[in-house]
N, C-alpha and C positions, 0 to 999 in steps of 0.2 A: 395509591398505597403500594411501596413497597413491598416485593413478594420474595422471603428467604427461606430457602431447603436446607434442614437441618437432617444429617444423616450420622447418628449416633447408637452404638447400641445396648447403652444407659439408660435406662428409662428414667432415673431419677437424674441423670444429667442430661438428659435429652428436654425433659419438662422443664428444665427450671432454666436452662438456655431458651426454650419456647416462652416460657414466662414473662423474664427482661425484655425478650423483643417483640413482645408484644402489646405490653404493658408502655413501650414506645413507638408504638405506633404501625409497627411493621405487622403484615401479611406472613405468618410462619407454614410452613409444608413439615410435614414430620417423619422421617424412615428409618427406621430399628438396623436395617442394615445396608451395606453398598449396593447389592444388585435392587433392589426396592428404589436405593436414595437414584440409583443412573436412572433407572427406568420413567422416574418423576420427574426429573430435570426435564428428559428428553421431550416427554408430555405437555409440561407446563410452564417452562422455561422461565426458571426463575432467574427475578434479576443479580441474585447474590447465594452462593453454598457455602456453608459452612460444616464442614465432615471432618469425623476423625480420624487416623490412619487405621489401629488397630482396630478391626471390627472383623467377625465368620461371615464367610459366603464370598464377600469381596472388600481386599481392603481398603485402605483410603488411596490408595498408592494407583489401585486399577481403578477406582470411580474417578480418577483427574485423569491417567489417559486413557480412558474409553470417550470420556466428553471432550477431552482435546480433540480425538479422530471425528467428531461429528461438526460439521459445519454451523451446525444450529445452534452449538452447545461451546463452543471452542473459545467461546471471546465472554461465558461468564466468571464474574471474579470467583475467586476461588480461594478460603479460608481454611488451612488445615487447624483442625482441633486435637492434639495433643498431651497427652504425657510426657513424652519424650523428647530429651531437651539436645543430647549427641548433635554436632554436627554436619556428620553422615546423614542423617534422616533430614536437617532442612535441606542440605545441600539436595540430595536425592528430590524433596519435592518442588524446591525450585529448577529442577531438570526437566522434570515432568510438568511442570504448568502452574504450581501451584502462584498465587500471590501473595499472602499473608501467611502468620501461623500465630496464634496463641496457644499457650501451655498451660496445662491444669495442674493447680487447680487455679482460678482466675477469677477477677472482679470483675464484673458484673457493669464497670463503668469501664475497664479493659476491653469486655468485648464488645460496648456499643462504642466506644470510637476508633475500633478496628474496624466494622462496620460500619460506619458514618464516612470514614475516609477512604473505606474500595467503594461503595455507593459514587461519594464526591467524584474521584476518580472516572468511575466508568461512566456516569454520565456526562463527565468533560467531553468525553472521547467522543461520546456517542453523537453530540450537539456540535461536535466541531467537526467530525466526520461522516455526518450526514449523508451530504451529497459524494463527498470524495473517493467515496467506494463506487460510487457511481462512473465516477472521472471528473467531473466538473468541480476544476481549480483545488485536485485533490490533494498534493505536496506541499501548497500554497498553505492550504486550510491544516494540514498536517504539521509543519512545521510553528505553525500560531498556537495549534493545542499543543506542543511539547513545551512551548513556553510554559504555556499556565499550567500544565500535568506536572511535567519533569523536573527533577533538579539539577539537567542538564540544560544549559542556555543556548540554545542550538542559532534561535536569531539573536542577534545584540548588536549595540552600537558599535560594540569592537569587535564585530566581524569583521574582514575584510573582505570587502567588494571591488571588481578589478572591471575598468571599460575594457572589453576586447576589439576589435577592429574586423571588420568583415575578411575574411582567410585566414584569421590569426589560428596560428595551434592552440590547445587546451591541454590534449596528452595524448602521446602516442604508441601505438599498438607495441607492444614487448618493453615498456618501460614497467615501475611497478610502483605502485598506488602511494601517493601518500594523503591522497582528501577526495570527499564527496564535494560534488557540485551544483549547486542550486542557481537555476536561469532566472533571473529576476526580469530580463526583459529579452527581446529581441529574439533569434534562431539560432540552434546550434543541429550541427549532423554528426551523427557517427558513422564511422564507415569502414570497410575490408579493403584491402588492397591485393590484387593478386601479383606475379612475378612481371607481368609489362607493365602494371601502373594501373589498371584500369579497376577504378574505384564501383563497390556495390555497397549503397548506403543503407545503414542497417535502421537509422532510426534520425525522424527531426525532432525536435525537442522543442519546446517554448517556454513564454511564462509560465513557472509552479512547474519545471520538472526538474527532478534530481537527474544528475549523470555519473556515472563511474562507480556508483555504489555496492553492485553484484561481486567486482572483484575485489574492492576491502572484504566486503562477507567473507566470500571463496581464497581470501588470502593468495591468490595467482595474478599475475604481471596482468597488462591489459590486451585483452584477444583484438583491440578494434582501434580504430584513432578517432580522435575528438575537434572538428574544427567550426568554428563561426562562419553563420551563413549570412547572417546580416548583422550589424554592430549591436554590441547584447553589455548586461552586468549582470559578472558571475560572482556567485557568494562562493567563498573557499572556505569548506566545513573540514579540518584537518580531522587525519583518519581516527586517534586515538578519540576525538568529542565523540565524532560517529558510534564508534562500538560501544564508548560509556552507554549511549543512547540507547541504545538494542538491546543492554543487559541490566540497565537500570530501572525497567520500568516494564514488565509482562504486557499490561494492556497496550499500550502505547507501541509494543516490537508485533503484539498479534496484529494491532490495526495498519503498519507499517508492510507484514510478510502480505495482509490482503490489499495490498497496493502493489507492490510487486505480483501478484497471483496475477491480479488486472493487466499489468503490463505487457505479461508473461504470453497472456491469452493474446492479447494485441499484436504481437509477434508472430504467434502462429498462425491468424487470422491472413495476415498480410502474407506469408508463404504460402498458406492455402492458396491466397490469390492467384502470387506469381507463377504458382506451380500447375494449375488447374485452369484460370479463368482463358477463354478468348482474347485476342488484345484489348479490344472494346473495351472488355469490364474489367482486365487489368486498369485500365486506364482510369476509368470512373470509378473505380475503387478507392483509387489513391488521393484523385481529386476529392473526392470526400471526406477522406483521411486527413488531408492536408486542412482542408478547410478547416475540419475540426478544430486543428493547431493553430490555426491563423483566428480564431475566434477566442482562442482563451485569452487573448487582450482586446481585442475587439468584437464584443459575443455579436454586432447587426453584419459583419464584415459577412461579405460576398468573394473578396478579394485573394485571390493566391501570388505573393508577391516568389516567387522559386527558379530559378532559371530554364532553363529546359534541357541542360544537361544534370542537373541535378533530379530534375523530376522523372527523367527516366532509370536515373542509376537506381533509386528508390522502391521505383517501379520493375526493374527488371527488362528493360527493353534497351533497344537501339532508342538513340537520339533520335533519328530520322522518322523509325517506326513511330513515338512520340508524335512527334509535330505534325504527321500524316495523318493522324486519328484526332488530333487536336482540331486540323479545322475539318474536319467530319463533321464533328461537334458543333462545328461555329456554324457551319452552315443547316444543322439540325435545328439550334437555335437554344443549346444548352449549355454554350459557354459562349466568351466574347472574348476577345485576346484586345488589350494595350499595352501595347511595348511591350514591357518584360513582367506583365501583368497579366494574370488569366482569372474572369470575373463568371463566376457560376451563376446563371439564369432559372438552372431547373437542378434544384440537385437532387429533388424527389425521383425525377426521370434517371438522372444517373446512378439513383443505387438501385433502381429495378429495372435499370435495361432486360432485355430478353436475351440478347445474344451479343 
């Protein structure tokens, strides 16, 4: 059952909204005013609020961003209950977070399929992003619920999908954005270039990841370049779908900002690395990192297919330092090298080396 926070402070419109939805089937919570209705959410986390703006103590305006700032509370749908039709006041609460608004005074068959359709919604999201908050085949899974959420068509037959060719460009650093790009198969790297040439790679990418999407957001040229590391198809999401997408649809942009938060981490994780680790676990860091990315199309893969000048730019080191610690490894008996192939044996061993 269904569990909905009603935060009114009508008692005769507070009841008789409790009443419809309960009389359908829904779980009701009930709070007379804002600081009661946050403090309940926060408590018992319900799966849907429905509050009004005007209310003493706190309005409706601070109950949607006090629970947007709470991680726990930030991704419930959120129905403003209203008189007030101006709009300033929607515009102001879809600023704030809100999702919905119904206005009083209202049927009774109005507000149950306002209700029935933020439910529908957030459970889309919930069931398709699952694991993706996790990271496994999270853009992948992301971009299949905008299908079924949004009214934006983000995949379709008339996308256009382009073969790239192993070194091909995709975009480069100081050009300025015109589409997001989703790796349907193969590797892509982004990377810095300093004033001799000598490339530090900021990121590989695989199946199910978005690229170049930070600076559509940020509306700034691109800090980095984008090239194929082994032959890939890219989806080209032009940038005006992209931002319909972000402001079309609150659930779907909150579960989106915590894919980027994941990202985000993943980045700094990996500087920690470079900047902290011995070469050692620089090294078996990355190898594990990679691996990771070399399994989102083949989850039994052992295999890191990467060059070894790539593997270092990534990493942070010289080439040579690379290949020296590489067969360390091989002769430790925690990786195995073929060709232009490096096959992990122990990669439990390599994320808790000691030193």
């Amino acid at each position: 059952m269904k569990k909905i926070l009603v935060i009114e402070d009508n008692d005769e419109v507070r009841d008789n909204i409790a009443e419809i939805l309960e009389l359908s089937g829904y779980e009701v919570v009930a709070a007379e005013n804002g600081k009661v209705g946050t403090e309940i959410a926060v408590q018992q986390l319900p799966d849907l609020i429905i509050c009004d703006i005007m209310m003493p103590v706190l309005d409706g305006y601070g109950v949607v961003y006090l629970l947007n700032q709470n991680p726990n509370t930030n991704s419930i749908p959120f129905i403003f209950l209203t008189a007030k039709s101006e709009k300033t006041d929607f515009r102001k609460g879809m600023e704030l977070g809100a999702d919905d608004y119904i206005t009083k005074p209202f049927e009774g068959i109005e507000l149950l399929k306002a209700v029935e359709m933020r439910l529908h919604k957030s459970e889309a999201v919930k069931q398709q992003l699952a694991r993706d908050i996790e990271g496994a085949d999270s853009l992948n899974s992301f971009l299949t619920n905008v299908k079924k959420v949004s009214h934006v068509q983000l995949i379709s037959e008339e996308r256009e999908v382009y073969n790239y060719k192993k070194k091909q460009q995709i975009y480069a650093e100081g050009q300025r954005p015109k589409a997001v790009y989703y790796v349907k198969s193969g590797k892509v790297k982004t990377f810095k270039s300093n004033d001799d040439g000598k490339e530090l790679i900021t990121n590989v990418l695989g199946k199910g990841d978005f690229l170049g999407y930070t600076y559509i957001l940020e509306n700034i040229v691109y800090k980095e370049s984008a090239e194929v590391l082994e032959d890939a198809e890219i989806m080209t999401i032009p940038k005006d779908d992209f931002l319909v997408l972000m402001s079309a649809d609150m659930q779907v942009a909150r579960q989106f900002i915590k894919l980027i938060t994941h990202n985000v981490l993943e980045k700094e994780e990996s500087l920690l690395n470079i900047a902290y680790n011995s070469l050692r676990k620089k090294v078996a860091y990355q190898l594990t990192a990679m691996l990771e990315k070399f399994k989102a199309e083949s989850p039994d893969t052992k295999e890191i297919r990467l060059s070894r000048d790539n593997l270092a730019q990534v990493t942070g080191i010289a080439t040579e330092s690379l290949i020296r610690t590489l067969s360390d490894f091989k002769a430790e008996k925690l990786v195995d090298i073929k060709g232009g192939s490096i096959i992990i044996l122990n990669e439990s061993k390599l994320k808790n080396l000691p030193y």
